[in-house]
C-alpha positions in Angstrom: 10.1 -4.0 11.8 6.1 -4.8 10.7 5.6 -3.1 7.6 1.9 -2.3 6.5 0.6 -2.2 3.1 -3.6 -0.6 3.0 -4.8 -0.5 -0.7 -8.5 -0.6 -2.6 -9.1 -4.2 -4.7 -7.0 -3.2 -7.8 -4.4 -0.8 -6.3 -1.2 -3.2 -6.5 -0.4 -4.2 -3.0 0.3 -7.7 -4.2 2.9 -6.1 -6.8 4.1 -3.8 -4.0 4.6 -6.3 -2.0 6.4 -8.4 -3.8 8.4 -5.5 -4.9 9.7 -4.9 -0.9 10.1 -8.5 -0.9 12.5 -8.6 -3.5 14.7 -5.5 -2.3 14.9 -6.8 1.0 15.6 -9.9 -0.1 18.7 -10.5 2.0 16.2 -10.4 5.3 14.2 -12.4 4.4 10.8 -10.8 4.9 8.2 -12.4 6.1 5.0 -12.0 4.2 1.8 -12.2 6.1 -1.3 -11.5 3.9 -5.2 -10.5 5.3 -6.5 -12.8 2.3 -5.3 -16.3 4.2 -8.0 -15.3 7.1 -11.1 -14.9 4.9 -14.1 -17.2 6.1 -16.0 -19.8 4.3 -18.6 -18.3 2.0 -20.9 -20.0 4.6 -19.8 -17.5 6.8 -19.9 -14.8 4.7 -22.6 -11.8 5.0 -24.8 -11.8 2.0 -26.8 -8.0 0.6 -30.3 -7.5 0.0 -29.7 -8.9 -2.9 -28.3 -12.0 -1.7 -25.1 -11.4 -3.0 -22.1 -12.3 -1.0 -20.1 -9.1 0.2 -16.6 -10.3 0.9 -15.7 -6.5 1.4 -16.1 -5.9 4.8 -14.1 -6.4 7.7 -16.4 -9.4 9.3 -15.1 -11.6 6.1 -12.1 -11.9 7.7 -11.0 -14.1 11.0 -9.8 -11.0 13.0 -9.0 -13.5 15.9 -7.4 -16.0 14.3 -5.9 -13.7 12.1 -4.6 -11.0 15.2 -3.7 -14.5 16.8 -1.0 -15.4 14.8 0.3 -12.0 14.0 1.2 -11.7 17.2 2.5 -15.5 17.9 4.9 -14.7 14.2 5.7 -11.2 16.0 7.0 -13.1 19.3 9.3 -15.2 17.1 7.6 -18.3 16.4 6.4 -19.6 13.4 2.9 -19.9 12.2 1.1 -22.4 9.8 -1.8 -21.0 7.3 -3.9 -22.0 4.4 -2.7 -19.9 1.5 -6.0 -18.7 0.4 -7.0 -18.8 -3.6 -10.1 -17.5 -5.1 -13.1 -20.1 -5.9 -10.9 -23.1 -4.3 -12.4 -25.3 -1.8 -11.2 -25.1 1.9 -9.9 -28.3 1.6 -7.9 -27.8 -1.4 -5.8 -24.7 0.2 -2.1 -25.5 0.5 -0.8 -24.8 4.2 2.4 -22.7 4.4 4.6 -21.8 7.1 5.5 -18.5 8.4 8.9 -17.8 9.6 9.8 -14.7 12.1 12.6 -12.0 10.1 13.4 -8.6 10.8 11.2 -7.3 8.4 7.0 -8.3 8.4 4.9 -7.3 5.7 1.4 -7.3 6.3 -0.5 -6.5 3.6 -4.4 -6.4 3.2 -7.7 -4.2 2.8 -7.9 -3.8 6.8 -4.1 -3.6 7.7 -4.9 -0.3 8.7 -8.9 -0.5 9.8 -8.2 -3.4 12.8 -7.1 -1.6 16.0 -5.1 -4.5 17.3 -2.8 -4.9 13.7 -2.7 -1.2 13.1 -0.8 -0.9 16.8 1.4 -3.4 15.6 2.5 -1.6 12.6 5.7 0.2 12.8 5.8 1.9 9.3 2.2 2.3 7.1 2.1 2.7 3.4 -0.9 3.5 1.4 -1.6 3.0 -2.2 -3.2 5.3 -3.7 -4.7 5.1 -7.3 -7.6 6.8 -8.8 -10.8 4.6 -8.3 -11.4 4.3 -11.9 -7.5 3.0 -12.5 -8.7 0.4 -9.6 -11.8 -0.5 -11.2 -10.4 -1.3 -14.8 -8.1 -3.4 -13.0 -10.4 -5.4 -11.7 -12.5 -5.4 -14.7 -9.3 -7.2 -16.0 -8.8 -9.8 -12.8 -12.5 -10.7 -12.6 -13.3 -11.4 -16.1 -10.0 -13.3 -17.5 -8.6 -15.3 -13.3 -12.0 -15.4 -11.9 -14.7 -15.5 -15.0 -17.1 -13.2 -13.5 -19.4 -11.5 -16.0 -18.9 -7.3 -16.2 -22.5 -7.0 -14.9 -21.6 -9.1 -11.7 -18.6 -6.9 -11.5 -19.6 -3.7 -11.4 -22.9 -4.8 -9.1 -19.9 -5.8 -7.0 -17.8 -2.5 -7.2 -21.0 0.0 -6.6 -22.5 -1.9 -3.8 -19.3 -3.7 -1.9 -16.2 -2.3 -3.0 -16.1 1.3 -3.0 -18.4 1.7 0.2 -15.8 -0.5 1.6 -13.0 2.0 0.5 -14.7 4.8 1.9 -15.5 3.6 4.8 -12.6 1.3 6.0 -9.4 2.3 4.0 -9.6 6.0 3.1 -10.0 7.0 6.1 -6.9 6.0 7.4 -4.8 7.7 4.1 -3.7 10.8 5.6 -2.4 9.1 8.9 0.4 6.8 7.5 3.8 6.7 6.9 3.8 6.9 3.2 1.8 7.2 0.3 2.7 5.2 -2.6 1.0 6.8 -6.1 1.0 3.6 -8.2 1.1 5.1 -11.3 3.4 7.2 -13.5 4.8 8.0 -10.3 5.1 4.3 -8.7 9.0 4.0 -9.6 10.1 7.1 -8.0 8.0 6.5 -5.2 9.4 3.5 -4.5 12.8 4.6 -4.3 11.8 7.1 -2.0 10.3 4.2 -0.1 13.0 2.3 0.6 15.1 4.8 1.3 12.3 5.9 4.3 12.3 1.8 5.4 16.0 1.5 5.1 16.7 4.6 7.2 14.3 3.0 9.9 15.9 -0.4 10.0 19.5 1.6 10.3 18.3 3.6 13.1 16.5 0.5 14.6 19.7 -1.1 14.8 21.9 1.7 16.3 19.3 1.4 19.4 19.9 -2.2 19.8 
């Protein structure tokens, strides 16, 4: 069962995700995150302004990426650079992959790349209020990855929510479940499982 988690910079899919991981614990998921796949800044498309936009879906190695989803998906395992923000290329650890029951993708374009959204058996979407997402990121930016507010918000007008509108919210009303991280993220999470459990049950009954 591939489960896919879409959700703006800020709305929690890392927490989700590690959330599922944890419940499920006794398959063993295996977790495939979007952010091992981005390209070298090199590579990256730079504004008008010559900032570098990593919010768009060229940042990523969608062959590469689609590549090995498919290879862990066929029941081998892969080997990836666990990406980490500001380290050098060299410097990223490589981690293997196993095949489980239970894949969790997780990323901004889960949903947006036609050849991993067909993969998908069961879609989730977080959805928090965009100004919720922004004051998290206010948070990450300035204390993990000492980016000045200024930089930030140039970053959130101009790459991040044009990004959300164009390549996640579209695809909110067509999955599986909506996830409201907020006052509401603990009951929708039971409700969650319950939805993923009742798919692996049924999933075995037609094997």
């Amino acid at each position: 069962m591939v489960i896919g988690i879409c959700g703006g910079s800020g709305s929690g899919k890392t927490t989700l995700l590690r959330r599922l991981s944890s419940y499920f614990a006794d398959y063993k998921p295996s977790v495939f995150s979007m952010d091992n796949y981005y390209k070298p800044i090199n590579q990256q498309f730079v504004d008008i302004n010559s900032q570098v936009n990593f919010d768009l879906p060229s940042a990523l190695n969608e062959d590469q990426l689609i590549e090995d989803l498919i290879s862990l998906l066929d029941g081998n395992p892969i080997e990836v650079k666990e990406y980490h923000f500001n380290a050098p290329p060299d410097k990223h650890v490589l981690i293997t992959i196993n095949p489980s029951e239970i894949i969790i993708v997780e990323g901004l374009f889960s949903l947006h790349y036609p050849a991993v959204r067909e993969r998908i058996d069961f879609s989730v979407f977080i959805d928090v209020e965009l100004d919720v997402q922004l004051d998290r990121r206010l948070y990450r930016d300035q204390e993990t990855r000492g980016y000045s507010h200024e930089a930030i918000m140039y970053q959130w007008k101009n790459h991040v929510v044009p990004c959300y509108e164009n390549y996640l919210r579209p695809y909110q009303a067509r999955v599986n479940f909506q996830f409201r991280n907020d006052t509401n993220a603990d009951h929708d999470f039971e409700l969650l499982v319950k939805q993923i459990e009742q798919r692996l049950k049924n999933s075995a009954s037609l094997s």
